[in-house]
C-alpha positions in Angstrom: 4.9 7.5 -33.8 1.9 9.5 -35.4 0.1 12.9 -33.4 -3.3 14.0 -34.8 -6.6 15.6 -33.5 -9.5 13.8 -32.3 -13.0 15.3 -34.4 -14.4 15.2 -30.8 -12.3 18.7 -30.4 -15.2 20.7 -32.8 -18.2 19.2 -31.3 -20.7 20.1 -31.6 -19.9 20.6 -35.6 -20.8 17.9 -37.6 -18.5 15.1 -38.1 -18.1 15.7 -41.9 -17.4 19.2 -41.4 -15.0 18.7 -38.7 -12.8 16.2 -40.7 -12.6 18.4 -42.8 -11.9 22.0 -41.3 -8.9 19.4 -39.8 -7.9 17.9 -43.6 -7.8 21.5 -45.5 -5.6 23.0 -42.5 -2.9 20.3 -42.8 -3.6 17.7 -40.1 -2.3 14.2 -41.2 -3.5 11.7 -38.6 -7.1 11.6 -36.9 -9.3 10.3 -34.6 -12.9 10.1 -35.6 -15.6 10.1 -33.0 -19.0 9.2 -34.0 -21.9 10.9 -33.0 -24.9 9.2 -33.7 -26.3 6.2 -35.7 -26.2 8.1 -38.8 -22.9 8.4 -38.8 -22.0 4.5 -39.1 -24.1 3.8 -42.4 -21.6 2.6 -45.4 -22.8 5.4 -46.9 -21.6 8.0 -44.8 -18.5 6.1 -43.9 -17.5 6.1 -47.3 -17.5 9.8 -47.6 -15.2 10.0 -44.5 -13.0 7.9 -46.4 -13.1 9.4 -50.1 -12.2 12.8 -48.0 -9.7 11.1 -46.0 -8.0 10.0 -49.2 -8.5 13.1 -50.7 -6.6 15.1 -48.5 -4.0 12.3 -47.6 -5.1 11.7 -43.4 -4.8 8.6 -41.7 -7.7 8.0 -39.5 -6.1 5.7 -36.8 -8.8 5.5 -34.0 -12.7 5.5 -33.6 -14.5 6.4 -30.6 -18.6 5.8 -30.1 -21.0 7.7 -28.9 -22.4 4.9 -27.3 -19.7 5.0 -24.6 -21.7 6.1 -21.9 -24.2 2.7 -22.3 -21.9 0.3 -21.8 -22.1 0.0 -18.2 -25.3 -1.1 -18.7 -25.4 -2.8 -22.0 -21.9 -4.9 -21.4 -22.1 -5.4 -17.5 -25.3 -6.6 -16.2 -26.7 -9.7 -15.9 -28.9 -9.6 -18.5 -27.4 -11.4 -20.8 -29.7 -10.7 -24.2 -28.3 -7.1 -23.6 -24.7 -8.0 -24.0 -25.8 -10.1 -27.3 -27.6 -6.9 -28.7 -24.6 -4.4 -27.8 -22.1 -7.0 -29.8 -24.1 -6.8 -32.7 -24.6 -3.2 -32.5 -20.6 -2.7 -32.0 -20.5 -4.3 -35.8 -21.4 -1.4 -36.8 -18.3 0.6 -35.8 -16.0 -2.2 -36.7 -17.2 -2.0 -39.9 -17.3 2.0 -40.4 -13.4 1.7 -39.1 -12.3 -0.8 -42.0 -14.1 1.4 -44.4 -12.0 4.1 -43.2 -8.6 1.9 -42.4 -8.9 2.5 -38.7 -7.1 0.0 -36.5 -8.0 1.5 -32.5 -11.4 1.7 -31.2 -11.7 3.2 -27.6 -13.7 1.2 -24.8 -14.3 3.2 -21.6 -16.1 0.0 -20.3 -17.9 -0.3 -16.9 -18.1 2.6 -14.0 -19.6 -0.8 -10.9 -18.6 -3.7 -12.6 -19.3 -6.6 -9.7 -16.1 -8.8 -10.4 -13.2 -8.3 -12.5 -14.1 -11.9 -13.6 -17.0 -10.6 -15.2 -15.0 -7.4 -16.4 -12.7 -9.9 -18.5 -15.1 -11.9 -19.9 -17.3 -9.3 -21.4 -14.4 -7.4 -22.6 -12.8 -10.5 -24.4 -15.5 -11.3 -26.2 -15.8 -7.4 -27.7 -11.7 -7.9 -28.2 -12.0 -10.8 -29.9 -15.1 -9.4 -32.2 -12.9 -6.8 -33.2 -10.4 -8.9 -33.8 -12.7 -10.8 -36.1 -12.9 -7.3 -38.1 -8.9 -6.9 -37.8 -9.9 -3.9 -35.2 -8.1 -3.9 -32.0 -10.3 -3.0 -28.8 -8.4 -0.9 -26.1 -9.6 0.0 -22.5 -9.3 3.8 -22.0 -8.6 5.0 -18.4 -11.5 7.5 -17.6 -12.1 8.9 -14.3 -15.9 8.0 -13.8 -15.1 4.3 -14.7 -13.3 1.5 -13.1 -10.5 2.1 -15.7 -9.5 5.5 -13.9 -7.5 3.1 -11.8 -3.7 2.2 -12.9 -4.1 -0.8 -10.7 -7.3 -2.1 -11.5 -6.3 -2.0 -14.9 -2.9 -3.3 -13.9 -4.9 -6.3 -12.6 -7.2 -6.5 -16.1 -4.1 -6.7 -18.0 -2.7 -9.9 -15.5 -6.0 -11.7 -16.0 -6.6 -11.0 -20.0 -2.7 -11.7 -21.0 -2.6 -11.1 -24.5 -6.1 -10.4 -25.3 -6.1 -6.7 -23.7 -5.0 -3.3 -25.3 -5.3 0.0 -23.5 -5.9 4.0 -24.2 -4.0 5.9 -22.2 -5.7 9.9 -21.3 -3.4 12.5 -20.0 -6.2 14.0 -18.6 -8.2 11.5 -17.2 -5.2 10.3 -14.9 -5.0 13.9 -13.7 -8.8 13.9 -13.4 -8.2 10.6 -11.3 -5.2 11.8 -9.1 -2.6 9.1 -11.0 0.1 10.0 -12.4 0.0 9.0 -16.0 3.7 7.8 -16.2 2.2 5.4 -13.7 -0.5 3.7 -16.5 2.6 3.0 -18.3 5.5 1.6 -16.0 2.0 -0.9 -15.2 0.9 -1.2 -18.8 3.8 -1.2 -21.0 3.4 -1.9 -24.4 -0.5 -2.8 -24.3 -0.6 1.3 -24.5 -1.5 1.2 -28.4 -3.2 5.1 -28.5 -2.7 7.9 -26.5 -5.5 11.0 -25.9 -3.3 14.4 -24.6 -3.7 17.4 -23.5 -1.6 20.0 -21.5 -2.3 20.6 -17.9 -1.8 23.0 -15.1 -2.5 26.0 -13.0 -5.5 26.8 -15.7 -7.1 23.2 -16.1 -6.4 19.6 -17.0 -7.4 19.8 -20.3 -5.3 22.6 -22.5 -3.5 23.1 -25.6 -0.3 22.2 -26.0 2.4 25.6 -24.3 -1.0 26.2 -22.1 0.2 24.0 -19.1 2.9 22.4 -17.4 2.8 18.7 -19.3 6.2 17.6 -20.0 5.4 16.1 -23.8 8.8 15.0 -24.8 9.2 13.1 -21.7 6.2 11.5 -22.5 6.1 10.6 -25.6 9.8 9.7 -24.9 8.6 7.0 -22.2 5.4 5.8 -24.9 8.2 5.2 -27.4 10.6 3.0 -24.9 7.0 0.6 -24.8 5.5 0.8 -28.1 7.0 2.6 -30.7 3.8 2.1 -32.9 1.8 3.8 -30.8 -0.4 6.3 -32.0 -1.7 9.8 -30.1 -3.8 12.4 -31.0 -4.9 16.2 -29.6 -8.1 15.4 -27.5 -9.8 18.6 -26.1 -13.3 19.8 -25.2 -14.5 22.9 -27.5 -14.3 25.1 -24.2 -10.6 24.6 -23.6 -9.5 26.7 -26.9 -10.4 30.0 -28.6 -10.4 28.3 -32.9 -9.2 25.7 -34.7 -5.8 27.8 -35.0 -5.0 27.0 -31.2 -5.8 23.3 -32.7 -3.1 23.4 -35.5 -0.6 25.2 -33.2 -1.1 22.0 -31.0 -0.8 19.6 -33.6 2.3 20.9 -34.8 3.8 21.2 -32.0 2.9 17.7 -31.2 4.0 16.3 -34.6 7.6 18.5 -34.3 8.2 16.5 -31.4 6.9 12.5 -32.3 8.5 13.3 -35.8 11.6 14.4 -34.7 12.4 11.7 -31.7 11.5 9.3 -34.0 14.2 10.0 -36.7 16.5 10.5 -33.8 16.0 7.0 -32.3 16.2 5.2 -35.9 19.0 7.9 -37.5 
């Protein structure tokens, strides 16, 4: 099991300089989050990944920025739109096999009028990625549909083996769930994790800052999916400098890093 830091946690630095403030302070595993259109040229995906293999990280995940469309763009009834939004979703699919990134994070629809219609539009952005050897995974986000453990519960029923999830410490807290909960229902499907501590002082903290059990949890990820990939996912607000990040990360990798050797020792 790999821990690592999403970009998204220096925003609003730019990407480059973000990867990189995490590279030269010793983080091995990322998640990149794109910002804007700019971002996704081969150009400057290429540079992400010449710095990635400079400073040895493994970029695991992608997220858009175009997350907060996709209600729109994926769910209507206007079909041209969801035709567009495919194409357009190339773009990251392509940026991710420049930089070896298998996970890209879907927050899908927040009124979505069937779960019929919630599958099919998903599959056909699952089995795009596919197409790009990318894997597509539903992240459980409060404001959506996919805050819910059983309407996801449900999705993964109907899609079967077509269907990856993202599972959010703090978005189940945001949503009242209990995030043990998303993955008694989801098992294995769980392919990436986004944590954070929580507590008296927020849902979102670093790692010591809260109450989050961690080894528990990453204990119960591993009994699912082994593979499974996490990283360090808060907003800029939440910490004082990136030194609160690396205590995090550490923290985080002392624990994946060490019940990993002990379940395979």
């Amino acid at each position: 099991m790999l821990a690592g830091i999403s970009t998204a946690c220096l925003y609003p630095k730019p990407l480059e300089e973000s990867l990189y403030d995490l590279a030269v302070n010793g983080v091995s595993c990322v998640e990149i989050f794109i910002n804007t259109h700019s971002e996704l040229t081969k150009g400057f995906a290429h540079g992400a990944a010449n710095l990635l293999k400079r400073f040895d990280v493994n970029c695991v995940s992608v997220h858009p920025f175009t997350c907060e469309m996709e209600q729109i763009m994926f769910f209507s009834d206007y079909e041209r739109r969801v035709e567009d939004i495919l194409d357009y979703y190339k773009f990251y699919f392509r940026f991710m096999n420049i930089v070896g990134a298998d996970v890209f994070v879907f927050h899908g629809g927040k009124a979505v009028r069937n779960k019929e219609m919630y599958c099919e539009r998903y599959s056909r952005l699952f089995r795009l990625g596919k197409e790009f050897g990318v894997t597509v995974a539903i992240e459980n986000v409060s404001r959506c549909q996919s805050g819910s453990s059983i309407y996801l519960r449900d999705l993964s029923a109907m899609l079967g083996n077509e269907c990856a999830f993202v599972l959010d410490t703090k978005q189940a807290v945001r949503a009242g769930e209990n995030p043990y909960r998303f993955i008694e229902l989801l098992g294995g499907k769980i392919v990436h994790a986004h944590v954070s501590d929580s507590g008296e002082l927020g849902d979102c903290l670093p790692v010591g800052k809260g109450r989050f059990d961690f080894n528990r949890f990453y204990e119960r990820l591993w009994k699912v999916n082994p593979g499974c990939t996490s990283v360090l996912e808060l907003y800029r607000s939440g910490f004082g400098g990136i030194s609160e990040l690396i205590s995090s990360y550490n923290i985080l990798s002392n624990i994946t890093g060490k019940f990993g050797k002990e379940q395979t020792g």
